[in-house]
N, CA and C of each residue as an Amber inpcrd file, in Angstrom:
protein
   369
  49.1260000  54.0200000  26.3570000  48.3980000  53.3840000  25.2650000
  46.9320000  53.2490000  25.6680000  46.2000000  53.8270000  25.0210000
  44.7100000  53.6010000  24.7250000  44.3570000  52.7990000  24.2130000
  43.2770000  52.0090000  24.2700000  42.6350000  50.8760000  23.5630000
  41.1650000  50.4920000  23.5090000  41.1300000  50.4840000  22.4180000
  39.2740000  50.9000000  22.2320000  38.8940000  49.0580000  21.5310000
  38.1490000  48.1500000  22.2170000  37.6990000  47.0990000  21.6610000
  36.3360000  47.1210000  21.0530000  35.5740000  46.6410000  20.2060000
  34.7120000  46.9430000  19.1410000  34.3880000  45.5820000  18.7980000
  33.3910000  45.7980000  17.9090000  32.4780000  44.4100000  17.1730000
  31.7330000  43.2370000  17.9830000  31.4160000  43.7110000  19.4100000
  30.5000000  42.2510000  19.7750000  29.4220000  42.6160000  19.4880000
  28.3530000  41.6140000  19.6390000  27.1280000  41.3540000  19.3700000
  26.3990000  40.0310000  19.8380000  25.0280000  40.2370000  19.4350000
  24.4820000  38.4640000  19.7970000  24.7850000  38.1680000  18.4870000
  25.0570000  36.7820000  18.7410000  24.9940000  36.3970000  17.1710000
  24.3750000  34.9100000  17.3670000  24.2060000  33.6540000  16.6410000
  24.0900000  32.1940000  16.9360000  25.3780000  31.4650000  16.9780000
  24.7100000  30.3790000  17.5440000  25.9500000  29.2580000  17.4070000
  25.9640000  29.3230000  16.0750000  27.6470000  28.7400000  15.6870000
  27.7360000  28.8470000  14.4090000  28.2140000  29.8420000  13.7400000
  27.6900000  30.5380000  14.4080000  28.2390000  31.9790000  13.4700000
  29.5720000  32.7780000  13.8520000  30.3150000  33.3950000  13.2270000
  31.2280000  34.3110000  12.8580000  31.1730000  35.4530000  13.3630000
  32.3560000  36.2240000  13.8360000  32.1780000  37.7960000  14.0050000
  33.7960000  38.6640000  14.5440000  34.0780000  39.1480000  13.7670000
  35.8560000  39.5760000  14.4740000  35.2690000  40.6920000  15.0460000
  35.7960000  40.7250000  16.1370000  36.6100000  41.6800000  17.1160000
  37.5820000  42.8590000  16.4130000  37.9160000  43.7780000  16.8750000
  38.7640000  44.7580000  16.9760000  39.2440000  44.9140000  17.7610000
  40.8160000  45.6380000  18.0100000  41.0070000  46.4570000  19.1310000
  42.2700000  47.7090000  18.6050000  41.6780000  48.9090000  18.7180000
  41.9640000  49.8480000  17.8710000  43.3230000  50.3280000  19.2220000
  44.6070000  50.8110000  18.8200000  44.9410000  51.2560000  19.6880000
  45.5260000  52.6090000  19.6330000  45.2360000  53.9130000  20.3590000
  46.1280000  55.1590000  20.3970000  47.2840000  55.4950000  21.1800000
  47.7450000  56.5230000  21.1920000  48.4290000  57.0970000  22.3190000
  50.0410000  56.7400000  21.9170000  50.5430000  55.9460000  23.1140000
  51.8140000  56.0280000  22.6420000  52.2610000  54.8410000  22.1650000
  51.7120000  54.3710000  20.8020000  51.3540000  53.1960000  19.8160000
  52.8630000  52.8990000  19.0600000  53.0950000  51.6320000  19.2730000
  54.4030000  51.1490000  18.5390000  53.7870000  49.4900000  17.9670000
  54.7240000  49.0600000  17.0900000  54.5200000  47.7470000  16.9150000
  55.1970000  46.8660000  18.0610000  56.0100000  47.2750000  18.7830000
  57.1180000  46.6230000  19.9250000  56.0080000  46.1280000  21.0890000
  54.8520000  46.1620000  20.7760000  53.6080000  45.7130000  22.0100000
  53.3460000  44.5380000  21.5970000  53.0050000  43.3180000  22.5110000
  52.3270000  42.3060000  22.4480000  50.2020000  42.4070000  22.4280000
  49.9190000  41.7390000  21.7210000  48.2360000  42.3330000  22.4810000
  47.5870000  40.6510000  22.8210000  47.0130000  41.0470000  23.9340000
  46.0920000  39.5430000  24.2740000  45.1440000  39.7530000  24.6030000
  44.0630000  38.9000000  24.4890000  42.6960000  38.7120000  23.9990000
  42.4310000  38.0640000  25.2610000  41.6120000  38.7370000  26.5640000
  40.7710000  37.5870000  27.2090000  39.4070000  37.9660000  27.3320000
  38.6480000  36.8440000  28.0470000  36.8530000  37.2580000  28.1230000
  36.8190000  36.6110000  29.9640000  35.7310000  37.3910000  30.0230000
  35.1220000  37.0740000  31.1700000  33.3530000  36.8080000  31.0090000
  33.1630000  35.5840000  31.5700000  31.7170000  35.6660000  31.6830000
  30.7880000  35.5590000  32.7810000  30.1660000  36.0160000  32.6810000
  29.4710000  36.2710000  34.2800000  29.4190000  35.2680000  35.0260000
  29.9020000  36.1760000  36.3710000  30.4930000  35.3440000  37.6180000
  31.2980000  33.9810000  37.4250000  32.2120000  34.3030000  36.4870000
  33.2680000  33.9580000  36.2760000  34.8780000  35.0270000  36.1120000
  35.9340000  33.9430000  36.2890000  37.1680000  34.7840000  36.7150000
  37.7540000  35.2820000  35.0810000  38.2580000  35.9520000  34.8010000
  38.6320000  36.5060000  33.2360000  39.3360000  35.8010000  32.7940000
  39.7520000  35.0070000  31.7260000  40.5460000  33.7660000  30.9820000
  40.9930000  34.4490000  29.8170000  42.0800000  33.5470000  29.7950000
  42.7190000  33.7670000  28.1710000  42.3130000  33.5000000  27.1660000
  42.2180000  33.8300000  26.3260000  41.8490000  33.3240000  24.8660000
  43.0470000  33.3480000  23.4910000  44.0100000  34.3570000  23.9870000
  44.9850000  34.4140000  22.8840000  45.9220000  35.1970000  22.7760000
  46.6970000  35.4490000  21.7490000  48.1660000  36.5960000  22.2100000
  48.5850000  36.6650000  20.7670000  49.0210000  37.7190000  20.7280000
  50.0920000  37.7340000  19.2290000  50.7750000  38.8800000  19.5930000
  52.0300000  38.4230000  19.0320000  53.5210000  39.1950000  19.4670000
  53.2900000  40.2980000  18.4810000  54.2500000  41.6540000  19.0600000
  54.4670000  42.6170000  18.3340000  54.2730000  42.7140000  16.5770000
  55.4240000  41.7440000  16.0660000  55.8020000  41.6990000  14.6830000
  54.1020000  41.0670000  14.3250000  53.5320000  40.5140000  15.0870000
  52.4390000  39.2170000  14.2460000  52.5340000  38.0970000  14.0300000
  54.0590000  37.6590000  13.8920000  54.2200000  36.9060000  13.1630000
  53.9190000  35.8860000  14.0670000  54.2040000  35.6310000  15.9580000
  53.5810000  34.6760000  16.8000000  52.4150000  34.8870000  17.4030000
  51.7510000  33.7810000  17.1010000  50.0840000  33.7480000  17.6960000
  50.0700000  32.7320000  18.5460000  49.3730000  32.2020000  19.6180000
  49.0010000  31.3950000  20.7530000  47.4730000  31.7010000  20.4390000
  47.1610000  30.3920000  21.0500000  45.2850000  30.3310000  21.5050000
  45.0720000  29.4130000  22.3660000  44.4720000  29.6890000  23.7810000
  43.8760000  28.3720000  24.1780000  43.0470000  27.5010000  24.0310000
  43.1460000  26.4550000  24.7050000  42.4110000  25.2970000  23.7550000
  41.0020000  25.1010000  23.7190000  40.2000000  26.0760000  24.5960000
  38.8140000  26.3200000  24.3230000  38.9170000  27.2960000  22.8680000
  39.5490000  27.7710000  21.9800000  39.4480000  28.2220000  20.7960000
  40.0470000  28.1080000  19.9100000  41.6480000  27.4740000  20.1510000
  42.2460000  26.3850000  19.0920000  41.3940000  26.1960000  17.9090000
  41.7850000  26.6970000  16.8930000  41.0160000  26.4130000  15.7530000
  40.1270000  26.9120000  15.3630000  39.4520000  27.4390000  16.2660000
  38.0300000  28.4420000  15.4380000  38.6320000  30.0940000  15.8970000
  39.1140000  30.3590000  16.3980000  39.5170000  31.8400000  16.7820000
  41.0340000  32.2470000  15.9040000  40.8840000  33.2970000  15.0780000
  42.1740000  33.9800000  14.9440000  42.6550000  35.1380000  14.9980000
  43.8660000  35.3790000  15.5060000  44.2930000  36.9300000  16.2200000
  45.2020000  37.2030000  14.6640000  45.3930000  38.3180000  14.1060000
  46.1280000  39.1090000  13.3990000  46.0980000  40.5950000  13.6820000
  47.3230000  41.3030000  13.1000000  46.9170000  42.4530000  13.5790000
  47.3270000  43.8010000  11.8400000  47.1980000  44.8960000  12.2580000
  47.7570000  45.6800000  11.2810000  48.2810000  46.8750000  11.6770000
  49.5530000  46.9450000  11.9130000  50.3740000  47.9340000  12.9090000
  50.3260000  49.1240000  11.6590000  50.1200000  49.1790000  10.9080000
  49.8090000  50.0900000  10.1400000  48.4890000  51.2490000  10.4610000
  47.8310000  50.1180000  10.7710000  46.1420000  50.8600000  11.6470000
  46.4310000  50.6970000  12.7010000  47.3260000  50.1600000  13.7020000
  47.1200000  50.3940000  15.2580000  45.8000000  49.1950000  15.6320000
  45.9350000  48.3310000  15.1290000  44.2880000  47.2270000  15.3110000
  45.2450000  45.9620000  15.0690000  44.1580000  45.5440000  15.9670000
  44.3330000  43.9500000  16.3130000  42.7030000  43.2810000  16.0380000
  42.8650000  42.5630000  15.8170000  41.3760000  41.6720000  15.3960000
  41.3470000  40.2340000  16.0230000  40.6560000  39.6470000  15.8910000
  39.9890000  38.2840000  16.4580000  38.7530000  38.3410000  16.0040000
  39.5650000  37.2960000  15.0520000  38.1120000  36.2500000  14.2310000
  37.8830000  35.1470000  15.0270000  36.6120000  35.3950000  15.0080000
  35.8260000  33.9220000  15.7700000  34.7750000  33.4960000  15.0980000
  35.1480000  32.0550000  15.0460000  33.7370000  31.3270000  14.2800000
  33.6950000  30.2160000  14.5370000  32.7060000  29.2860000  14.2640000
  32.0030000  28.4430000  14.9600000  31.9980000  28.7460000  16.1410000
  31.1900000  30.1000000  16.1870000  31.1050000  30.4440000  18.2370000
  29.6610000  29.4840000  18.5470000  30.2960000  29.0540000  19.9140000
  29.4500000  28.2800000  20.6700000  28.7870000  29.2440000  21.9340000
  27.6710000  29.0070000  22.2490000  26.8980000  29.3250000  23.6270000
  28.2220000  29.9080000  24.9100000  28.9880000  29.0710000  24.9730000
  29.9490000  29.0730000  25.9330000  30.9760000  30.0580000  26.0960000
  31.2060000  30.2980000  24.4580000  32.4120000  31.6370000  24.3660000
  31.1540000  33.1130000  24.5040000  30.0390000  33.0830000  25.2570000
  29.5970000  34.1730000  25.6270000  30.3720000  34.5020000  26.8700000
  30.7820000  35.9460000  26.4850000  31.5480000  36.8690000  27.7540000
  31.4330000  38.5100000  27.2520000  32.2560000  38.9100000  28.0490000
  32.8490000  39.9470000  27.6130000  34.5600000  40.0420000  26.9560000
  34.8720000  40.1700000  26.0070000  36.1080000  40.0270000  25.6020000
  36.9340000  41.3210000  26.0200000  38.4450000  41.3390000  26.0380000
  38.9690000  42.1870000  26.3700000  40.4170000  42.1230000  25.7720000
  40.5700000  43.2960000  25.0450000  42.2580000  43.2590000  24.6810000
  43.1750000  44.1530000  25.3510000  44.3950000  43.8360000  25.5310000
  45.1560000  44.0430000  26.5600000  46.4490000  44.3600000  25.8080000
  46.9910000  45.5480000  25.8370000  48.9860000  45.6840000  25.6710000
  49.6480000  45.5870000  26.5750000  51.0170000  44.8750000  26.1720000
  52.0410000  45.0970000  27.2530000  53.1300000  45.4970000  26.4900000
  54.0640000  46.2170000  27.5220000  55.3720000  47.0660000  27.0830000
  56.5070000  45.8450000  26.6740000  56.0780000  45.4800000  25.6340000
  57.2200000  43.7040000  25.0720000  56.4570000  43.5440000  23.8810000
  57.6090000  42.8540000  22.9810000  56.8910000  42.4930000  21.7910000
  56.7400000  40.9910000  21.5440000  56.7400000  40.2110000  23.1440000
  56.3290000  39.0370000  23.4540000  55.2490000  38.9480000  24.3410000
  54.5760000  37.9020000  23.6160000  53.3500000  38.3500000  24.6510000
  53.3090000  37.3300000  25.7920000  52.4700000  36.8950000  26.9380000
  52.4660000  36.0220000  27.9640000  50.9100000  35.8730000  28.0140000
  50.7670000  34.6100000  28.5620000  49.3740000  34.4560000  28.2810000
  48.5960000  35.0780000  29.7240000  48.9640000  35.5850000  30.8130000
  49.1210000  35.9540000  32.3370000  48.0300000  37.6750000  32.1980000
  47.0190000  37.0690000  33.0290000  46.2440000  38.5390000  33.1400000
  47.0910000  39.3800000  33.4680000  48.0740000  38.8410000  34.7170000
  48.9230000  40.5590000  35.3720000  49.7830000  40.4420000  34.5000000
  50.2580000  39.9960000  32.6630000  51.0510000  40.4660000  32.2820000
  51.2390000  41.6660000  31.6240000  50.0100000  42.3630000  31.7260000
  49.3450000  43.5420000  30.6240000  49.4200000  44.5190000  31.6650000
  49.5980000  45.4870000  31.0760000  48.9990000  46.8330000  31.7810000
  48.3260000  47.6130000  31.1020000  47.9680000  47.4010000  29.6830000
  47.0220000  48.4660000  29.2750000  45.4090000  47.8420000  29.0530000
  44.3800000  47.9980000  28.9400000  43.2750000  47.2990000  28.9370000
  42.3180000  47.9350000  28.2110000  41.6640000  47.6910000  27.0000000
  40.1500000  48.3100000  26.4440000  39.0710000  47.9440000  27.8650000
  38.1880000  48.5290000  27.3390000  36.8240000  48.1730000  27.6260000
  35.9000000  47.5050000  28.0730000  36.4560000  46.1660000  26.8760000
  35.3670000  45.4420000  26.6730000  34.2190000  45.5520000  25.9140000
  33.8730000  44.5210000  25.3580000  33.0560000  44.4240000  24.0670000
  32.3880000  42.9010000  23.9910000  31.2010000  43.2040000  24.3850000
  30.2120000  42.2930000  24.7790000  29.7220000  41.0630000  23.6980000
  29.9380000  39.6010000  23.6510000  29.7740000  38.7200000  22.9320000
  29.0390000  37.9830000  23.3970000  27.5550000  37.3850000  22.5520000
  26.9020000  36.7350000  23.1270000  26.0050000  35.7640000  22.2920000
  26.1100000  34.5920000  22.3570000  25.9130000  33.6560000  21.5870000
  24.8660000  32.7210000  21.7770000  23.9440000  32.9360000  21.0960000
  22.3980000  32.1770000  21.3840000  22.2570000  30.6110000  20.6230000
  21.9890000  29.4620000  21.4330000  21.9070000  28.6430000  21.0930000
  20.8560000  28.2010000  20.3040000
């Protein structure tokens, strides 16, 4: 599985902006995908998960409420809406598959990894 993450930018506090994460290769809905960021010289954190079907989502509690994961196994994409971004959720974001259609909130639970897609939020 390939995975291409998309849509960061600077943006302000306050403001809005979803994420993507497009996925190819050997693409099923039976994958979990999770969402973490890293920000400089810092260790990479979770931000979120949604199971295969969609239908279960998790978020941690630095985004509880302003962040939401959905996906469309139809397009192979996963998204994350974020809004009311603060200064703080500047990182690099990163979406991640694993071979389960449960996800775990655990960096080593993934083995597939995008990119990264740079978010950065001016106060």
């Amino acid at each position: 599985v390939q995975l291409q993450a998309s849509g960061g930018g600077l943006v302000q506090a306050g403001d809005s902006l979803r994420l993507s994460c497009a996925a190819s290769g050997r693409t099923s809905s039976n994958y979990a995908i999770g969402w973490f960021r890293q920000a400089a010289g810092k260790e990479r954190e979770y931000v979120g998960t949604i199971s295969g079907s969609g239908r279960i989502t998790d978020y941690s509690d630095a985004v509880k409420g302003r962040f939401t994961i959905s996906r469309d196994n139809a397009k192979n994409t996963v998204y994350l809406q974020m809004t009311s971004l603060k200064p703080e959720d500047t990182a690099v974001y990163y979406c991640a598959a694993r071979d389960a259609s449960y996800a775990t909130t655990s960096v080593n639970g993934y083995t597939y990894w995008g990119q990264g897609t740079l978010v950065t939020v001016s106060s």
